[in-house]
N, CA, C and O of each residue as an XYZ file, in Angstrom:
368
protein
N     210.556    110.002    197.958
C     209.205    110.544    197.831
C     208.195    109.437    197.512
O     207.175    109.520    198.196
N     208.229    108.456    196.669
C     207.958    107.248    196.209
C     207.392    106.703    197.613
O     206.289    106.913    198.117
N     208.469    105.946    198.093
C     208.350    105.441    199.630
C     207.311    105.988    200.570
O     206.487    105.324    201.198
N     207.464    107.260    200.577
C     206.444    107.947    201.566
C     204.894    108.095    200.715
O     203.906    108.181    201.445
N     204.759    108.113    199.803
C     203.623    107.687    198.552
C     202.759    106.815    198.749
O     201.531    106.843    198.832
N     203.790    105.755    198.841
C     203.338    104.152    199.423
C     202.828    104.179    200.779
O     201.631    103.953    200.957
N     203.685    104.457    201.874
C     203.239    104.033    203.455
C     202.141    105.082    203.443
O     201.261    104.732    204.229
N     201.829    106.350    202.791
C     200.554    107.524    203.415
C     199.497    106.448    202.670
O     198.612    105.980    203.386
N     199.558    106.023    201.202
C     198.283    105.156    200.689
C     197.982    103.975    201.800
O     196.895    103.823    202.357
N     199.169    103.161    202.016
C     198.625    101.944    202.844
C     198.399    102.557    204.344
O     198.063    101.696    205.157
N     198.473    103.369    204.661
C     198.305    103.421    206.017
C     196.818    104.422    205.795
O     196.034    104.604    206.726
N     196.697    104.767    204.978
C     194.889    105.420    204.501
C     194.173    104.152    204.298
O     192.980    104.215    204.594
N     194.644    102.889    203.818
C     193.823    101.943    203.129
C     193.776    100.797    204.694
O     192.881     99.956    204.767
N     194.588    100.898    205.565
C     194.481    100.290    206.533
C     193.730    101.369    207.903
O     193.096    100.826    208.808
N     193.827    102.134    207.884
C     192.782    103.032    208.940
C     191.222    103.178    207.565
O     190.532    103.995    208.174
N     190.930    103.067    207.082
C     189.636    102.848    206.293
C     188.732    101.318    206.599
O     187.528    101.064    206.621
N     190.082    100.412    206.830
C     189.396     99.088    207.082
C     189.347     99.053    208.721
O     188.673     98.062    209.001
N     189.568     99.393    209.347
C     189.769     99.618    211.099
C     188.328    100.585    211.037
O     187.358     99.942    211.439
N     187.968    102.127    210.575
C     186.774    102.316    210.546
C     185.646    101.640    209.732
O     184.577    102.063    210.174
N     185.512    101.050    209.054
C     184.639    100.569    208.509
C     183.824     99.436    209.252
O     182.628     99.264    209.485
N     185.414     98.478    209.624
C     184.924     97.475    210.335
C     184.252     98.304    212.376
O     183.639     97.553    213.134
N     184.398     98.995    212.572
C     183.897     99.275    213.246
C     182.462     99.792    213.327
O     181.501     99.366    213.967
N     182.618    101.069    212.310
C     181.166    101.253    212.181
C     179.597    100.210    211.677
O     178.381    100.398    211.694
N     180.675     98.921    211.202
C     179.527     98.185    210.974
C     179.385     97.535    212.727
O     178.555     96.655    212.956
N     180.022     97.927    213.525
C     179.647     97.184    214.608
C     178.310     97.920    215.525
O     177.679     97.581    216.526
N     178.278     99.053    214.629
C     176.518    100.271    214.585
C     175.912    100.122    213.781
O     174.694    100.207    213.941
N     176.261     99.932    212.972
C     175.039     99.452    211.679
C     174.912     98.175    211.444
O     174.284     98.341    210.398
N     174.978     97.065    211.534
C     174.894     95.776    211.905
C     173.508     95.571    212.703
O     172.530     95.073    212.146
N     173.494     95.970    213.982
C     172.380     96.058    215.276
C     171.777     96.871    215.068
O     170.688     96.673    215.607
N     171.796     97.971    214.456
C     170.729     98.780    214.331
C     169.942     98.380    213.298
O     168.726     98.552    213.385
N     170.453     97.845    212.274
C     169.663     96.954    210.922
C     168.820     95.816    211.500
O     167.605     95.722    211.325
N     169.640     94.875    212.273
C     168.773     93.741    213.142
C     167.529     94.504    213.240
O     166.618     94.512    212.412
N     167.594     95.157    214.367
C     166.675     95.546    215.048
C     165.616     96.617    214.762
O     164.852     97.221    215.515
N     165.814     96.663    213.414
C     164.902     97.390    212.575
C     164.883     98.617    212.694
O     164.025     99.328    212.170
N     165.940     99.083    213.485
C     166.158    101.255    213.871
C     166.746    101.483    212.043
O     167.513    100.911    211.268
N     165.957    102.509    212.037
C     165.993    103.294    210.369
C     167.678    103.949    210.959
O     167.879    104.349    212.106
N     169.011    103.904    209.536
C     169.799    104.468    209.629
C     169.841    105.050    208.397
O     169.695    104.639    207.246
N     170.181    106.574    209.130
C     170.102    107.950    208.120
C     171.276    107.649    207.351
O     171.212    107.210    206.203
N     172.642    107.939    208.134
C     173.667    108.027    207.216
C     174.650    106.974    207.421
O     174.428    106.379    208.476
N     176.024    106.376    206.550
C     176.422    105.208    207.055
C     177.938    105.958    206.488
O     178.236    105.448    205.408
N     178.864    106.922    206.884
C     180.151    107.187    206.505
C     181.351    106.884    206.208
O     181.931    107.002    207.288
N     182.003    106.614    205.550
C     183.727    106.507    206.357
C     183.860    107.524    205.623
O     183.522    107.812    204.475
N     184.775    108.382    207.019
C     185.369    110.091    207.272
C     184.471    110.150    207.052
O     183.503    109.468    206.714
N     184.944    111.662    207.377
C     184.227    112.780    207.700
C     183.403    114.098    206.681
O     183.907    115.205    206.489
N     182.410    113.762    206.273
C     181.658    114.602    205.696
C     181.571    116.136    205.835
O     180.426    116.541    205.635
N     182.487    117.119    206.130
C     182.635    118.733    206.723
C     182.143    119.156    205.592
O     182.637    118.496    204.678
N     181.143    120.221    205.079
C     180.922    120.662    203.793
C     180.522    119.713    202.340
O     179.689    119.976    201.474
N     181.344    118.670    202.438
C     181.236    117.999    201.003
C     181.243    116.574    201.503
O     181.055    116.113    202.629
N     181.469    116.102    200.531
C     181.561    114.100    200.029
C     182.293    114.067    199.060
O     182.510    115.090    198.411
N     182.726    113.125    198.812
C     183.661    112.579    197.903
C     182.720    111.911    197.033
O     182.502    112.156    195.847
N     182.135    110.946    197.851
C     180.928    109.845    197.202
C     179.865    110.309    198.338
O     179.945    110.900    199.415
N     178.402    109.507    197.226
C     177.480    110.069    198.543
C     176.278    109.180    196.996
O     175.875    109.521    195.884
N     176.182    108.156    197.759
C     174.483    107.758    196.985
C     173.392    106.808    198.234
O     173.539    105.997    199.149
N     172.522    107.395    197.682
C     170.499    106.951    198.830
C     170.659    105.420    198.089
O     170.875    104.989    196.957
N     170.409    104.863    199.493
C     170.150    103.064    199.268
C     168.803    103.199    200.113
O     168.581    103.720    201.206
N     167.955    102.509    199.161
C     166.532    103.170    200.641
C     166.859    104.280    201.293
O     167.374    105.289    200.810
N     166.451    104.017    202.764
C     166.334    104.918    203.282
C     167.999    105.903    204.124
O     168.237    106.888    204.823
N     168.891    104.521    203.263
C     170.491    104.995    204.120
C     171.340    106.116    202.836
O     171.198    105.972    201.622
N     171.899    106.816    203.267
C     173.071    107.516    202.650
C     174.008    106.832    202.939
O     174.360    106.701    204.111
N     174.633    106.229    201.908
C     176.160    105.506    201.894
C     177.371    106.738    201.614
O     176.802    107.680    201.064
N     178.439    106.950    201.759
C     179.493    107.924    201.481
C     180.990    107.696    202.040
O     181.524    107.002    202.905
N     181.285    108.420    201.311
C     182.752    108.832    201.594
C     183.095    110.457    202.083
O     182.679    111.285    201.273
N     183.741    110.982    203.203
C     183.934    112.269    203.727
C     185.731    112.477    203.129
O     186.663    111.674    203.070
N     185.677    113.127    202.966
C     187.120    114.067    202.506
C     188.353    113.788    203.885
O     189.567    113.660    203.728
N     187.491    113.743    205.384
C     188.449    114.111    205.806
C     188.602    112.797    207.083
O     187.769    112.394    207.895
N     190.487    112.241    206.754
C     189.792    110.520    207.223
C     190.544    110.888    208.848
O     191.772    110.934    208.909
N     189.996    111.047    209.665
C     190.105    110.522    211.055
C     188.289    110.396    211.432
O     187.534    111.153    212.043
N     188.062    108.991    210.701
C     187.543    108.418    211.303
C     185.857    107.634    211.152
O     186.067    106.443    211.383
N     184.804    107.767    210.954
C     183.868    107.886    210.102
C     182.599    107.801    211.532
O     182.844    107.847    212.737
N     181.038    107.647    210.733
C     179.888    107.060    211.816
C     178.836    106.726    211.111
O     178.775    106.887    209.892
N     177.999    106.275    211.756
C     176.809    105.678    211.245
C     175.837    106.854    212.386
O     175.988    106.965    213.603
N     174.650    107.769    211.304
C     173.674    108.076    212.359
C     172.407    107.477    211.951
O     171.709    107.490    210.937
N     172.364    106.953    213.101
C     171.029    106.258    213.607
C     169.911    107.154    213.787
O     170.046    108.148    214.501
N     168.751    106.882    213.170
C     167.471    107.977    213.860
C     167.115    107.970    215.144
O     167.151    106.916    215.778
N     166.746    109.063    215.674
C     166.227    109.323    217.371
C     167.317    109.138    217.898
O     167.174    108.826    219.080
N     168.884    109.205    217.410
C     170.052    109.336    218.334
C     170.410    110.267    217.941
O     170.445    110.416    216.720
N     171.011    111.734    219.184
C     171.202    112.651    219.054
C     172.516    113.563    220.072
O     172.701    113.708    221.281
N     173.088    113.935    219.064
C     174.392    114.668    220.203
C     174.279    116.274    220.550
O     174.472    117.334    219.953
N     173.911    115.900    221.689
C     173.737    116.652    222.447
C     174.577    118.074    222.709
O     174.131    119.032    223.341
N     175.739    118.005    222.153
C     176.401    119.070    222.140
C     176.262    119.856    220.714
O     176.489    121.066    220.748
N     175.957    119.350    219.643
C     175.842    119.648    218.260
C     174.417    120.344    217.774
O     174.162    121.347    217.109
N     173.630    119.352    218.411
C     171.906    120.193    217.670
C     171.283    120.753    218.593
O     170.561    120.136    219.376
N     171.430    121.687    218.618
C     170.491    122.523    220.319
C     169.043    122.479    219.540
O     168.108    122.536    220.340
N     168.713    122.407    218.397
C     167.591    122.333    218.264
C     166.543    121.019    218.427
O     165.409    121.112    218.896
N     166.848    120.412    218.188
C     166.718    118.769    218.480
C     165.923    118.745    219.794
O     164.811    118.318    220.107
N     167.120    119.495    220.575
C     167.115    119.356    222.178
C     165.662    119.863    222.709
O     165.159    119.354    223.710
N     165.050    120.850    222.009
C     164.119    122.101    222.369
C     162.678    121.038    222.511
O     161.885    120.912    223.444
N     162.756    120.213    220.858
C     161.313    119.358    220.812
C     161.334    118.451    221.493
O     162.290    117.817    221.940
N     159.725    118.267    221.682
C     158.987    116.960    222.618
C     159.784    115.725    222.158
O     160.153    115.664    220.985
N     160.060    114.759    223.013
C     160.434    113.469    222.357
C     159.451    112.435    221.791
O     158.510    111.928    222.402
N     159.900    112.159    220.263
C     159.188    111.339    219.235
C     158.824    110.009    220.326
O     159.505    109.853    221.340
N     157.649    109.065    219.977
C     157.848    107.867    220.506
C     158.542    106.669    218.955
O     158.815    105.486    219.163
């Protein structure tokens, strides 16, 4: 039981560094380039957070549930998720 203790922690602590380092490969360029980022995750935020604190204008956090994490960028929008979004004029 021990054993399996160990490989579920390191294999959580090694898929955390695989998303992280990715999502900074979205938040990185979007910081350059001066695009405002709303939220900056690893996992998945469904209902709650684990952690969750405002740095300026970013939400830093932790989601409960780990396959996987994201960074949302403002004026980027998924299209299958916010039908409302979809309805308004586009911001310049």
């Amino acid at each position: 039981m021990e054993i399996f203790l160990i490989k579920a922690f390191q294999f959580l602590l090694s898929l955390s560094l695989i998303v992280v380092l990715h999502e900074l490969g979205h938040f990185i360029p979007a910081k350059i380039f001066k695009t405002k980022v709303e939220k900056f995750y690893l996992f998945f935020d469904v209902k709650f957070s684990i952690f969750k604190k405002k740095i300026g204008d970013t939400i830093y956090g932790i989601g409960w549930l780990p396959l996987g994490g994201y960074v949302k960028i403002a004026g980027m929008i998924d299209e299958s998720m916010d039908l409302d979004q979809m309805k308004k004029d586009p911001h310049p």
